[in-house]
N, CA, C and O of each residue as an XYZ file, in Angstrom:
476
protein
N     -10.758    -40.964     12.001
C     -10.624    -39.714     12.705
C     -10.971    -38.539     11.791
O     -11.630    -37.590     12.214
N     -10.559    -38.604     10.634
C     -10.552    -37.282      9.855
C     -11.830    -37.232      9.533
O     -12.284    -36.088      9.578
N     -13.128    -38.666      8.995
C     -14.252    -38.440      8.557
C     -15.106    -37.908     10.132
O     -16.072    -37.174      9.924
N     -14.866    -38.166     11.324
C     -15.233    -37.735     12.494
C     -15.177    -36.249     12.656
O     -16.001    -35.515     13.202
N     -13.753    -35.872     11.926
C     -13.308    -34.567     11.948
C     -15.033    -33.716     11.113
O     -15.746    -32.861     11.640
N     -15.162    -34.199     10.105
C     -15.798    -33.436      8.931
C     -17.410    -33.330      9.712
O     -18.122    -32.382     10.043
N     -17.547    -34.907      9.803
C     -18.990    -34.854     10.538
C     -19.263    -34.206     11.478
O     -20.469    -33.965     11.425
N     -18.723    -33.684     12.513
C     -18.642    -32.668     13.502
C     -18.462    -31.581     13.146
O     -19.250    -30.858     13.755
N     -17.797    -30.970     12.421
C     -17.687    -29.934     11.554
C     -19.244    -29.862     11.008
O     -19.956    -28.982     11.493
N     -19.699    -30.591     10.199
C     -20.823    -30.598      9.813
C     -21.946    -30.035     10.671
O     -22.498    -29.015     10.259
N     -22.343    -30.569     11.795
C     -22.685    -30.752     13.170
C     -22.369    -29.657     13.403
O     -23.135    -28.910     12.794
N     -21.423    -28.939     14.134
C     -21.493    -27.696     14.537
C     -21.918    -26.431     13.573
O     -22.182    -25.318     14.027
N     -21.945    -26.783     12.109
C     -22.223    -25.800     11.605
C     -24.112    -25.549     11.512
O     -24.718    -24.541     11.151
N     -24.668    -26.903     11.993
C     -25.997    -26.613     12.079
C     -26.441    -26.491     13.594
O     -27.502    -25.953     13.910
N     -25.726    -26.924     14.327
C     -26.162    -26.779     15.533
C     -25.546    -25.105     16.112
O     -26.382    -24.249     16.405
N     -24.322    -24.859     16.200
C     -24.205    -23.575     16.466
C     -23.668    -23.685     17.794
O     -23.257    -24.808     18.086
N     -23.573    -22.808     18.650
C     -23.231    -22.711     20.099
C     -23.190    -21.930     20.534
O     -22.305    -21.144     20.198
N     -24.223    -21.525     21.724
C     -25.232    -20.510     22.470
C     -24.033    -20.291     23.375
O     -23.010    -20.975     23.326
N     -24.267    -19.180     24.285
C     -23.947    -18.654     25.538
C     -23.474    -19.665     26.492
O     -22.321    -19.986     26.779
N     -24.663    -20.123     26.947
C     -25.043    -20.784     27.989
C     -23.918    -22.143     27.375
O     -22.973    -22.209     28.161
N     -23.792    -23.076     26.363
C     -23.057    -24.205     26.041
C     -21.384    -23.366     26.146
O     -20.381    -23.937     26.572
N     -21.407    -22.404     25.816
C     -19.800    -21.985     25.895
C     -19.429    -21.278     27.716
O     -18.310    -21.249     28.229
N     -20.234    -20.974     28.115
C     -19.724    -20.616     29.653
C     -20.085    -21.799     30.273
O     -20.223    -21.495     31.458
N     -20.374    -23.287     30.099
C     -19.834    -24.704     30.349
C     -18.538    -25.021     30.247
O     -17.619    -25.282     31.024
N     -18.699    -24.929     29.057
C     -16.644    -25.263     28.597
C     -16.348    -24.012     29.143
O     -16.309    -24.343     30.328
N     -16.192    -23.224     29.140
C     -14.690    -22.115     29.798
C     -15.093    -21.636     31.434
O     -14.844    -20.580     32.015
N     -15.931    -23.067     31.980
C     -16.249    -22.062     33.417
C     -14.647    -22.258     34.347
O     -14.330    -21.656     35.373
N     -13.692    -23.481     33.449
C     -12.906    -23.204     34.932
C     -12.127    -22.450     34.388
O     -11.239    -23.242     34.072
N     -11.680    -21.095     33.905
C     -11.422    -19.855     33.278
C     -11.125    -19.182     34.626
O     -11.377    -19.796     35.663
N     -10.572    -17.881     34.659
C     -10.740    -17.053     35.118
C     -11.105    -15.877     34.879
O     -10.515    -15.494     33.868
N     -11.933    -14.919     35.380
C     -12.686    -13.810     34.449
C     -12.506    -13.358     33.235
O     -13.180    -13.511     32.216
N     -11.190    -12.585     33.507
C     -10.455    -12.090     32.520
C     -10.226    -13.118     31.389
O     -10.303    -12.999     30.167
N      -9.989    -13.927     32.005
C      -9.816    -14.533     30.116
C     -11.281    -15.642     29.466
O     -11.446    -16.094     28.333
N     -11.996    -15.765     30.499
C     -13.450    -15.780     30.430
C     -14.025    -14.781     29.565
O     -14.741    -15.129     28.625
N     -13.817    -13.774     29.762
C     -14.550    -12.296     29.079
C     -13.530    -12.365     27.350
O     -14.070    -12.105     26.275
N     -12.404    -12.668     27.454
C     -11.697    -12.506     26.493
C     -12.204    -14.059     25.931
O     -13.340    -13.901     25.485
N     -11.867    -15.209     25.817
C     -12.299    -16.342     25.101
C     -13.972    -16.310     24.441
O     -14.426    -16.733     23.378
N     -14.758    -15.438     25.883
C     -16.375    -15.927     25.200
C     -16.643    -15.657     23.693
O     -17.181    -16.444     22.914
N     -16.282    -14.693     23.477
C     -16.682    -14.148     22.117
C     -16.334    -14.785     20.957
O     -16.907    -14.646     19.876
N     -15.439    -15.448     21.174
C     -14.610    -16.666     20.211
C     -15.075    -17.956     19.998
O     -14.733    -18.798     19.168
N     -15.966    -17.980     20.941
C     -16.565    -19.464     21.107
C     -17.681    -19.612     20.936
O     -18.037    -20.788     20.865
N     -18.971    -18.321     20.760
C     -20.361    -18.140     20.068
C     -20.478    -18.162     18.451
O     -19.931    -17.272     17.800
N     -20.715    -18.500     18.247
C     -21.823    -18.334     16.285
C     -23.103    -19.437     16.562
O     -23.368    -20.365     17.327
N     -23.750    -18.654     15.344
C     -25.113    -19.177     15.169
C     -24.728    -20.871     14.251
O     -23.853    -21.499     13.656
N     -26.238    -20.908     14.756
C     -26.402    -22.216     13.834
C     -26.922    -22.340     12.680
O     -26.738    -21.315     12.025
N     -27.588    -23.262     12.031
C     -28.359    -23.346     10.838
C     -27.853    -22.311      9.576
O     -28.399    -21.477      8.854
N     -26.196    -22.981      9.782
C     -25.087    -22.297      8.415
C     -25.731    -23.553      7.497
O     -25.644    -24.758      7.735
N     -26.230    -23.060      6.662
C     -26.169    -24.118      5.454
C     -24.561    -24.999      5.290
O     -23.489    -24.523      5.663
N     -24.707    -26.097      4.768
C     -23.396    -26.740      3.961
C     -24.009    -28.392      3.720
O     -24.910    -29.130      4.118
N     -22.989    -28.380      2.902
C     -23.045    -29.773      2.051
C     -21.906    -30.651      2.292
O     -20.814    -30.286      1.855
N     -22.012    -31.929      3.024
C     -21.276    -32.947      3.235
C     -21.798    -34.054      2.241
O     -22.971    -34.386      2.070
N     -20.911    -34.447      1.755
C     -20.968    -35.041      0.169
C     -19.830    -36.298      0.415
O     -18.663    -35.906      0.421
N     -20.080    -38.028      0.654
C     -18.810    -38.977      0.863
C     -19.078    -39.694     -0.422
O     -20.105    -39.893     -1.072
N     -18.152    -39.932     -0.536
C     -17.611    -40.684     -1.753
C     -17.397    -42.158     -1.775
O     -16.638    -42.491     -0.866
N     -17.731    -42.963     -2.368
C     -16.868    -44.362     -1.983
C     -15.504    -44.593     -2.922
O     -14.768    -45.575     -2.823
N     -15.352    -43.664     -3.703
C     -14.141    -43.548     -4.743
C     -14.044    -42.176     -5.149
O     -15.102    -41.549     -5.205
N     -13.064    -41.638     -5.418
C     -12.659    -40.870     -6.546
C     -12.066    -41.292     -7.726
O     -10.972    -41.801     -7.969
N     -12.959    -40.992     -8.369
C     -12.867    -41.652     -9.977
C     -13.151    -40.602    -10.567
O     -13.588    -39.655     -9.913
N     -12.938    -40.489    -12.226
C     -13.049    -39.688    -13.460
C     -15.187    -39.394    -13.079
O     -15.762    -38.312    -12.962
N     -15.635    -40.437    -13.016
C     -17.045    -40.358    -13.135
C     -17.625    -39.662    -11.980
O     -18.488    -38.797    -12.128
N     -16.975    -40.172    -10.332
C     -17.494    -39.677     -9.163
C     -17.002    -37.849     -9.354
O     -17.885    -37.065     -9.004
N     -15.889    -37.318     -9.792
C     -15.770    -35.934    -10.146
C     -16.433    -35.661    -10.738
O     -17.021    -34.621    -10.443
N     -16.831    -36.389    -12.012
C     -17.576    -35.242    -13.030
C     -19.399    -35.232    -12.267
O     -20.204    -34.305    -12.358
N     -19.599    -36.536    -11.579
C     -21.314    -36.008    -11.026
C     -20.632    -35.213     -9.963
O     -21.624    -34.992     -9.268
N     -19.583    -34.586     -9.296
C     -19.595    -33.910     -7.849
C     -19.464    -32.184     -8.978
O     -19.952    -31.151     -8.521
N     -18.817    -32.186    -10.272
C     -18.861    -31.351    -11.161
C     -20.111    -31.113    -11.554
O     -20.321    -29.904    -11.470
N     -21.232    -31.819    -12.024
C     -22.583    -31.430    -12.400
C     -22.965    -30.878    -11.553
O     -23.259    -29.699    -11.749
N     -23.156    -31.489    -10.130
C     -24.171    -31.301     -9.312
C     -23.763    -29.681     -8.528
O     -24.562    -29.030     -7.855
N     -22.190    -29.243     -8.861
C     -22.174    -27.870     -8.002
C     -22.377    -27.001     -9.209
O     -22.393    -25.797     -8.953
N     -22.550    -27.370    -10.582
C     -23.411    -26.318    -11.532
C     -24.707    -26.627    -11.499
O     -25.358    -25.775    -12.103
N     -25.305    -27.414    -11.088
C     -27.016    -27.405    -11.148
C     -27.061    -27.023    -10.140
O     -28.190    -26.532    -10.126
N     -26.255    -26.704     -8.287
C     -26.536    -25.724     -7.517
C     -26.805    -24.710     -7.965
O     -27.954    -24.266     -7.956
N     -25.486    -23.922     -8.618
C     -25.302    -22.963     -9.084
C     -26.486    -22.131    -10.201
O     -26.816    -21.000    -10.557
N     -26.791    -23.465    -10.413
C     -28.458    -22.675    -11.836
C     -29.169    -22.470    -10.596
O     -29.182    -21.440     -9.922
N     -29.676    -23.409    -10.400
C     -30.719    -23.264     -9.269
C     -30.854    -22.031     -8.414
O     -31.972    -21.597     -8.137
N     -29.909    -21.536     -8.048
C     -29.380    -20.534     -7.141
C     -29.917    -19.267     -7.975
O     -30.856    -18.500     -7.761
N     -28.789    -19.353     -9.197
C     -29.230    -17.758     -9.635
C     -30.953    -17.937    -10.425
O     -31.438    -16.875    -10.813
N     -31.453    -18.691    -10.548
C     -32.838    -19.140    -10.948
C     -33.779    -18.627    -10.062
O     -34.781    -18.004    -10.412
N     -33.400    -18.938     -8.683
C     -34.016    -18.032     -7.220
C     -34.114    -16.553     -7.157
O     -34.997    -15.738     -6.889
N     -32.631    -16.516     -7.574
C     -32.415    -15.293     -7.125
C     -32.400    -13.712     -8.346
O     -32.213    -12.506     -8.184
N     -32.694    -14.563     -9.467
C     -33.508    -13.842    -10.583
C     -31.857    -13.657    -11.467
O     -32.253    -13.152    -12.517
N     -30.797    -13.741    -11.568
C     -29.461    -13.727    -12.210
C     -29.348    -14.632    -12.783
O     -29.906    -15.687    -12.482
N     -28.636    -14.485    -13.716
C     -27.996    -15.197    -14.906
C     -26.421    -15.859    -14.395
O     -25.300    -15.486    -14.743
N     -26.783    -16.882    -13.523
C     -25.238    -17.194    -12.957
C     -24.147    -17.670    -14.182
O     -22.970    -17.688    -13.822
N     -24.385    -17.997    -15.377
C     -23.078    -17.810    -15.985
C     -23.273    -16.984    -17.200
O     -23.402    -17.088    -18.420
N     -23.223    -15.969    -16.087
C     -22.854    -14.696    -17.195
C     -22.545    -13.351    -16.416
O     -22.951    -12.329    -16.968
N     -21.912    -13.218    -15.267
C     -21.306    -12.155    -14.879
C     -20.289    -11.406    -15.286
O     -19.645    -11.617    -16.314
N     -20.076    -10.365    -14.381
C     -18.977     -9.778    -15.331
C     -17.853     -9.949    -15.149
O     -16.933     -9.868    -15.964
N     -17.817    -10.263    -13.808
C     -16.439    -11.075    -12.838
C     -15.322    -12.068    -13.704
O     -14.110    -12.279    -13.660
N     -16.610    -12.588    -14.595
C     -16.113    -13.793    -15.242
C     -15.163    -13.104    -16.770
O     -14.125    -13.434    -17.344
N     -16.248    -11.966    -16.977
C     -15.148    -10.930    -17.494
C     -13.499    -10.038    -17.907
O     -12.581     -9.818    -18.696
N     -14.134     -9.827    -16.626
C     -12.832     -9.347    -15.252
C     -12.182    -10.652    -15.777
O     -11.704    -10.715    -16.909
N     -12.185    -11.452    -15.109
C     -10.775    -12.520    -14.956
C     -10.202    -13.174    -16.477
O      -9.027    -13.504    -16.635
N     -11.016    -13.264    -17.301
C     -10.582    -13.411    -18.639
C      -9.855    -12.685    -19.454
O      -9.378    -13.207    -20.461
N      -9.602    -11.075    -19.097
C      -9.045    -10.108    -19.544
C      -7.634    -10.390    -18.468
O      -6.497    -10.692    -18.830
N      -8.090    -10.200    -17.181
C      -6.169    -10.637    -16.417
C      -5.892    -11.908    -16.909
O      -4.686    -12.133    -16.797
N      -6.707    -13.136    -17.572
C      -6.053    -14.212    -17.587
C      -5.224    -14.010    -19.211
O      -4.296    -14.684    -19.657
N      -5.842    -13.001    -19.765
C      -5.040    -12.868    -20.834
C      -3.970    -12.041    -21.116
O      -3.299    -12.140    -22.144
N      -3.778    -11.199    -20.213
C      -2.703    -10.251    -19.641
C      -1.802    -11.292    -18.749
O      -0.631    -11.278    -19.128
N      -2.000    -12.015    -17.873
C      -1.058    -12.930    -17.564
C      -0.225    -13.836    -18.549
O       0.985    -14.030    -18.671
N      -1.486    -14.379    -19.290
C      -0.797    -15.414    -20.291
C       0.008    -14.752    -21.098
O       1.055    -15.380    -21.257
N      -0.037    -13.448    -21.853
C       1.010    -13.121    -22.249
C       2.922    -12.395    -21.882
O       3.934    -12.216    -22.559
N       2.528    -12.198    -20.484
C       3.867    -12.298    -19.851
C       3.930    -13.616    -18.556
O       4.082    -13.606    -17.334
N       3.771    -14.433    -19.359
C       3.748    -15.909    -18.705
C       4.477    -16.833    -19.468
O       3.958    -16.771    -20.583
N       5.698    -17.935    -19.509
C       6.599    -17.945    -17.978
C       7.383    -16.379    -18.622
O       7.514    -16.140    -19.822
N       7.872    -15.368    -17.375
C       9.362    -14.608    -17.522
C       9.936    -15.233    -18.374
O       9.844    -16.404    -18.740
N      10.748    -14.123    -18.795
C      11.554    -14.345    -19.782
C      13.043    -14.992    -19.375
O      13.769    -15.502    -20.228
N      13.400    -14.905    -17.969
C      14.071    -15.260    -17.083
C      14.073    -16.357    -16.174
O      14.744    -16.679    -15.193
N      13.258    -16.757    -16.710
C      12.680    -18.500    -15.835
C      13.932    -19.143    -16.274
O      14.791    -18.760    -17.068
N      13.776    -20.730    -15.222
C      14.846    -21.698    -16.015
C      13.313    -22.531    -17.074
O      13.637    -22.933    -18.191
N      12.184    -22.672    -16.760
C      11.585    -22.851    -17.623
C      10.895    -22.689    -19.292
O      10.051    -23.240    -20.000
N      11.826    -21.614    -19.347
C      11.935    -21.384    -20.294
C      11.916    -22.647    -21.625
O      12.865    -23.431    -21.642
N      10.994    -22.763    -22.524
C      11.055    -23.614    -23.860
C      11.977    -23.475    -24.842
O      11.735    -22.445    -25.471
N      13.007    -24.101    -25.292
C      13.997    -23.848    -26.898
C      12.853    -24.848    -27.492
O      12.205    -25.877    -27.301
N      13.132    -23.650    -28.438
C      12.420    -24.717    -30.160
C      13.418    -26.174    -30.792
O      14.628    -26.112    -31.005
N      12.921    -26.889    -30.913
C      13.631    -28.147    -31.636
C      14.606    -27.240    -32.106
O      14.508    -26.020    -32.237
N      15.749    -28.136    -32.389
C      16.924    -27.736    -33.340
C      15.864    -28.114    -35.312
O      14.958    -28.829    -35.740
N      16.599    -27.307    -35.698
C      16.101    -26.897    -37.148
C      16.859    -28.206    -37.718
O      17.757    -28.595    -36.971
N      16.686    -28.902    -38.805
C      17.798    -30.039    -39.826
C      18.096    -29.467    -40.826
O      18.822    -30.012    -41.657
């Protein structure tokens, strides 16, 4: 059921659903909520995406599902003339991650660490 779930998912994201396929499904509606549902039930098709099955998750099947979304990722900014690892975003978050880490855990946690006892 759930891989049915994805493949259809898949499926609708390239196929899409026109007018005409959604006032099928909601014709036994009544106006009013005809007029209110339609709009909810149109988007386009031909959304890009990537359905990717596995026959395991393993250390090895992660690290090629890990390569392969950074050789998207080159590829991409390679197109699109950017330097995908090297923004500034990446910046940005290294400066809050170091402002976090230093008031990280509270001083008030029960997690809190004691040092070994001294001998």
């Amino acid at each position: 059921m759930l891989v049915a779930n994805c493949l259809a998912q898949t499926e609708a994201l390239m196929r899409g659903k026109s007018e005409a396929e959604a006032m099928r499904e909601l014709a036994h509606l009544p106006g009013e909520q005809l007029d209110m549902l339609l709009p909810q039930k149109l988007f386009p098709g031909n959304q890009p995406s990537n359905t990717l099955a596995l026959d395991e998750v393993s250390p090895r099947s992660v690290g090629m599902l890990l390569a392969l979304y950074e050789h998207k990722v080159f590829v991409q900014g390679v197109i699109w003339g950017i330097n995908s690892f090297d923004q500034w975003g990446w910046s940005t978050a290294s400066n809050w991650r170091a402002a976090f880490c230093r008031s990280w855990p509270p001083a008030t946690t029960r997690w809190r660490t004691t040092a070994p006892p001294t001998a």
